[in-house]
VEXLODREN-914375 format. One record per residue (C-alpha): residue number from 1; x, y, z. Coordinates in Angstrom, 2 decimals. Layout:
N
NUM X Y Z
...
# end
This chain:
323
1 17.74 76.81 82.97
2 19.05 78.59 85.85
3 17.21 81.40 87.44
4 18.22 84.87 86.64
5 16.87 88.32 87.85
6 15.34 90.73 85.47
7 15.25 94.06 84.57
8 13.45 96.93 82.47
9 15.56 99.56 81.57
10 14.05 102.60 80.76
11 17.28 104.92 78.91
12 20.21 103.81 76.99
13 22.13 105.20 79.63
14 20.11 103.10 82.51
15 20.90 99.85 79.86
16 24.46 100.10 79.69
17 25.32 101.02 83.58
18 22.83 97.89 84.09
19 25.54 95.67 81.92
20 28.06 93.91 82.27
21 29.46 90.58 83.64
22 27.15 88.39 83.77
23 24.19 91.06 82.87
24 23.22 90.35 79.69
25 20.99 92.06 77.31
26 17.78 91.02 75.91
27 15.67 92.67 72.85
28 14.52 89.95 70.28
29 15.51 87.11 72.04
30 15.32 85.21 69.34
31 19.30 83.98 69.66
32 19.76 84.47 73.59
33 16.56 82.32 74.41
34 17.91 79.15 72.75
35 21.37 79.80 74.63
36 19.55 79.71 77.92
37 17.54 77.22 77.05
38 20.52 75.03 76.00
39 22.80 75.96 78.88
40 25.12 77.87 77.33
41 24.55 80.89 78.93
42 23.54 81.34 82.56
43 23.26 85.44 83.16
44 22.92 86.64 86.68
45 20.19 88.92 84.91
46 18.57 90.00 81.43
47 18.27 93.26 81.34
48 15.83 93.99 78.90
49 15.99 97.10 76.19
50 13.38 97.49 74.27
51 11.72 100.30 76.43
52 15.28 102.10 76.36
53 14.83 104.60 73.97
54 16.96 102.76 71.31
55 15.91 103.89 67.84
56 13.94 101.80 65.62
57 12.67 102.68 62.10
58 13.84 103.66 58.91
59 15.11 107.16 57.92
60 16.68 108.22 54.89
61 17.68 111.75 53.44
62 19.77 112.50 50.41
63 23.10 110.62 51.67
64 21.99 107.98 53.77
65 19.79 105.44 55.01
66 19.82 104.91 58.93
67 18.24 101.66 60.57
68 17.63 102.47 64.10
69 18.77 98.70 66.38
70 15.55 97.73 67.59
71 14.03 97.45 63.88
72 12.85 94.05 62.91
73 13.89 92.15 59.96
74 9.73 92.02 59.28
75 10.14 95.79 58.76
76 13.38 95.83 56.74
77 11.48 93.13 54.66
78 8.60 95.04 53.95
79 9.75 98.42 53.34
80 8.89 100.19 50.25
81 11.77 102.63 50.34
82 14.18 100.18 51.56
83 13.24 97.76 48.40
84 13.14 100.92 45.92
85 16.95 102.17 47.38
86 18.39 98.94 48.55
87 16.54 95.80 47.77
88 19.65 93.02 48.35
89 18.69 94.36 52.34
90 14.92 93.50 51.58
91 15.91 90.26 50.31
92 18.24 89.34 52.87
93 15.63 89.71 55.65
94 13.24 87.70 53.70
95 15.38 84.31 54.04
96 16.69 85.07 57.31
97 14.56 82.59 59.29
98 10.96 81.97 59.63
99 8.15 84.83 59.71
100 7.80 84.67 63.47
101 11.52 85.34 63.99
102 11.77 88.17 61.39
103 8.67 89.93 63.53
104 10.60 89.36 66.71
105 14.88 89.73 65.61
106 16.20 92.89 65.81
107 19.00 93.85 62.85
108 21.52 94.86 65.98
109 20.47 91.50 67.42
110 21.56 90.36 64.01
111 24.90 91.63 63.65
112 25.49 90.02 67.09
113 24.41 86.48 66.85
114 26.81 83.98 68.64
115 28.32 81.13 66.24
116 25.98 78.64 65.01
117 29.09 75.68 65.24
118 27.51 72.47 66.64
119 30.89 72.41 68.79
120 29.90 75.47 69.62
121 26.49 75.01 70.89
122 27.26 71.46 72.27
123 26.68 72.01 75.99
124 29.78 69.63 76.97
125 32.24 70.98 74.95
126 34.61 73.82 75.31
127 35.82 74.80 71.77
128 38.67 77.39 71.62
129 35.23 80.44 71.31
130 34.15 79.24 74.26
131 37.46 79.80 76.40
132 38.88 75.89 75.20
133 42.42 74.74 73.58
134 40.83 73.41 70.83
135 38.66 73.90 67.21
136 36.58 70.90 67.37
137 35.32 71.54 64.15
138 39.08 71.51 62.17
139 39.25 67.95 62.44
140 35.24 67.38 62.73
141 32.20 67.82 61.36
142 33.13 70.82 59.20
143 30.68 71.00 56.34
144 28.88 73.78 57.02
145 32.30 75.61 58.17
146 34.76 78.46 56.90
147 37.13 77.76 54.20
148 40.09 77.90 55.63
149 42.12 76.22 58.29
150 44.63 79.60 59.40
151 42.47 80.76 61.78
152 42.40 79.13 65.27
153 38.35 79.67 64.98
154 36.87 78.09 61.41
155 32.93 79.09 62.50
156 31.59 81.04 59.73
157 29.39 84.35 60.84
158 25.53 83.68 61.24
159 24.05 86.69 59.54
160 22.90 87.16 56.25
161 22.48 90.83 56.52
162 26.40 91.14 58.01
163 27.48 90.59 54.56
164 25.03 92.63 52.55
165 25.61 96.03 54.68
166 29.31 95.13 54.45
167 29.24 95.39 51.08
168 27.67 98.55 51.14
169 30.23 100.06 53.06
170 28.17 100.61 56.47
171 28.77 101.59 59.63
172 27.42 101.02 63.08
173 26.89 103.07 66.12
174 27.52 102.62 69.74
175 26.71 103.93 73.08
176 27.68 103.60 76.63
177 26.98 105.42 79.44
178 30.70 106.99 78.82
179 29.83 108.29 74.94
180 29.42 107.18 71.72
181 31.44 105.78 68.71
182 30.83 105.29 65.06
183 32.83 102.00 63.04
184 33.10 101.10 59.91
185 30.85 97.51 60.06
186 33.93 96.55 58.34
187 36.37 97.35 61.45
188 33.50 96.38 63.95
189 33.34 92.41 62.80
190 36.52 90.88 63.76
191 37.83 87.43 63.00
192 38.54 85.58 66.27
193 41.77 85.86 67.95
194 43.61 84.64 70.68
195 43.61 88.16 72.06
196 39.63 88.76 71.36
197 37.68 85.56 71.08
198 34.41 86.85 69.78
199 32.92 87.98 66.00
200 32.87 91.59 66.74
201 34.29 94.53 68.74
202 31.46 95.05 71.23
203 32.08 96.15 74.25
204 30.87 95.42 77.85
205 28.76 97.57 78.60
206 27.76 99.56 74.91
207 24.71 99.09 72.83
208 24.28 99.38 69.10
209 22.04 101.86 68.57
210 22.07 102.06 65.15
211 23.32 101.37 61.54
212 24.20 104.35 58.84
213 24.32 103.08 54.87
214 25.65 105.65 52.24
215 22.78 106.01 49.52
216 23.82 105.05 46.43
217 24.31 106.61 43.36
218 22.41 106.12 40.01
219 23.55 103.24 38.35
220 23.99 100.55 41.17
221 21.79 97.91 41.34
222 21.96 95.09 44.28
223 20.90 91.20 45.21
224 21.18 88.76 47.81
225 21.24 85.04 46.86
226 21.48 82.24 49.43
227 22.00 78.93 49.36
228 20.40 76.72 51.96
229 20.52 73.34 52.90
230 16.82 72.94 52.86
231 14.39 75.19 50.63
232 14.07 78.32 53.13
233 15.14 79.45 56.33
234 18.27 77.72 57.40
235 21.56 79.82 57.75
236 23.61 80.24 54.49
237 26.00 77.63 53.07
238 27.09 80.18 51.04
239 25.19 83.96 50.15
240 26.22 86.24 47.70
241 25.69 89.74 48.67
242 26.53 91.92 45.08
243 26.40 95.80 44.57
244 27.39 96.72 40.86
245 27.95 100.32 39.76
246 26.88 100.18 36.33
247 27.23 102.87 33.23
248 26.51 102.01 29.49
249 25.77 98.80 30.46
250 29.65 98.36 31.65
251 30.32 97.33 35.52
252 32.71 99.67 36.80
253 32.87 98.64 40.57
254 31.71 95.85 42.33
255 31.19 95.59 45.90
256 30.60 91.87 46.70
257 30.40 89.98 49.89
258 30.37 86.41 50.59
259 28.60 84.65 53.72
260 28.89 81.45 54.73
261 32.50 81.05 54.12
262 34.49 82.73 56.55
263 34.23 84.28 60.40
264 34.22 87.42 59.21
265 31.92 87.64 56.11
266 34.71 87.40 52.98
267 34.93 90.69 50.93
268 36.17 90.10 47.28
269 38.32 92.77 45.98
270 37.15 94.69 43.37
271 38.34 94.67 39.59
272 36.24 96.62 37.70
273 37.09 100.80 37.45
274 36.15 102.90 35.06
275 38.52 103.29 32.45
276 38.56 98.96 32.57
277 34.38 98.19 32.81
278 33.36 94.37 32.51
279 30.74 92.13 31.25
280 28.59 90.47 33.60
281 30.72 87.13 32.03
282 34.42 88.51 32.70
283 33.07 89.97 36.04
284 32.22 86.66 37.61
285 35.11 84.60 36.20
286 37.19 87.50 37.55
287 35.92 87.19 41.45
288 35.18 82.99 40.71
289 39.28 82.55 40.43
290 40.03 85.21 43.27
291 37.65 83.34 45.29
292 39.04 79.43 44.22
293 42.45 81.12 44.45
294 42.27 82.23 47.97
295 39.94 79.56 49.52
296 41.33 76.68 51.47
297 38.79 74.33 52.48
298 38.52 71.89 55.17
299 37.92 67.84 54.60
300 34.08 67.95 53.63
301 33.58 71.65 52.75
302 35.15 71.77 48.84
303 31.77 72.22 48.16
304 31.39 75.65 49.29
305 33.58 76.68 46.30
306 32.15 75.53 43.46
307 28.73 76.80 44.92
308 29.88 80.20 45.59
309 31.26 80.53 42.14
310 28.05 79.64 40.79
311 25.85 82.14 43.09
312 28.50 84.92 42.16
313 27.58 84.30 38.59
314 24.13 83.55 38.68
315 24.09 86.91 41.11
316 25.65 89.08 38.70
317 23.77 87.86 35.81
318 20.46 88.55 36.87
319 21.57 92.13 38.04
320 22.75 92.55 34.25
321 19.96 91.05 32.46
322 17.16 92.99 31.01
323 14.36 93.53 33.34
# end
């Protein structure tokens, strides 16, 4: 590890002048250590923002739920109100990693997780994220990969949480020293592009500060399923993040997000309403053949899509099932 200078920050606005370059920041740690540790990051300095003034905690009022950046996934895990309102975000945090991470990672740290693509993290390669000419992984070792082959990029996002707060239509907040802006989660996590190689829309020198998540009505209910390659705490072949709206025992809208299929965590369109409501059965056979439909996997991932169509069903069946 090379050395690198450090530095406490003590506003947001002392944070992001200190950024930028190669000033990195540092709350959690619990994905930037490993980097350095590896050598695949060598900041000139960590500038570290957990005595910032960033927000932390849970609030909620009539309309929404706000999770301030520097809470941990412990705390999202073990909230009462946050399992009574929206327990898929409870469960989420629960299989994230192991107990000593979820006390330490932060759910902004979360959203911003590099890739977790071997070629990636292989300290003498340059894939095309890194700056290279070239997706290692198309032609590789793509198992644990996206489903498709379109993008120049086929890593597949790290966080389990990304696709749960996606499908409750959230949004996250940003500061600078210049001002703020609110985005749509849904605009802020970006498939990789020639033009912006990276998995979301952060920029230089801004922080997230926070993360807003419309309450819902009466009527939805919510899971998270994950499947892992070994029994707990490894990241997602595939999760299912499902939020039903659900009246006279009818489903009419789903909001369901898929991790561990895609650089951008894959949103299934909806097609349940109101005046059309579905079973639990027609539901999941419904987003099952939009899914196979629109998947296109690599050499050793087909896998991915038969498991995915069974966590969307087994998903929506226990949200439908009599408590």
């Amino acid at each position: 590890m090379k050395p690198f200078d450090y530095v406490r920050a003590d506003s947001i606005a002392d944070a992001s002048a200190q950024l930028g370059g190669d000033r990195l920041a540092l709350a959690g740690g619990t994905d930037l250590i490993p980097l350095l540790k590896d050598g695949l990051c060598s900041p000139g300095a960590l500038i570290d923002i957990k005595h910032a003034g960033l927000p932390t905690g849970i609030r909620v009022d009539d309309e929404t739920m706000f999770i301030g950046a520097l809470t941990t996934l412990a705390e999202i895990e073990r909230s009462d109100e946050m399992r009574r309102i929206l327990p898929l975000l409870c469960e989420a945090a629960s299989v994230s990693a192991t107990r000593q991470l979820r006390n330490r990672a932060t759910i902004g740290g979360n959203l911003l997780q590099e890739s977790r693509c071997w070629y990636y993290r292989h300290p003498d390669l340059r894939c095309w994220l890194r700056g290279g000419d070239q997706c290692f992984a198309k032609d590789g070792r793509n198992e644990r990969h996206a489903l498709t082959s379109r993008n120049p990029c086929v890593t597949v996002h790290p966080s389990d949480l990304a696709g749960c707060l996606l499908a409750l239509d959230a949004s996250v907040h940003l500061q600078s020293a210049s001002g703020s802006r609110d985005l749509a989660l849904n605009d802020f996590l970006v498939v990789p592009s020639d033009a912006h190689r990276a998995l979301h829309l952060l920029a230089e020198q801004e922080l997230v500060t926070g993360i807003s998540i419309p309450v819902p009505a009466i009527g939805v209910r919510s899971t998270y399923l994950k499947a892992m390659s070994r029994k707990a705490w490894s990241f997602a072949l595939v999760g299912v993040a499902a939020v039903l709206t659900v009246e006279n025992e009818g489903i009419v809208k789903a909001s369901v997000v898929l991790n561990g299929v895609a650089p951008k965590p894959w949103r299934l369109a909806n097609p349940a309403t109101a005046t059309s409501p579905l079973s639990a059965t027609a539901l999941a056979d419904s987003l099952g053949e939009q899914f196979e439909r629109d998947a296109a996997p690599l050499a050793h991932n087909g896998y991915k899509v038969g498991l995915a169509r069974a966590l969307l069903a087994q998903a929506i069946d226990e949200l439908m099932s009599p408590a």
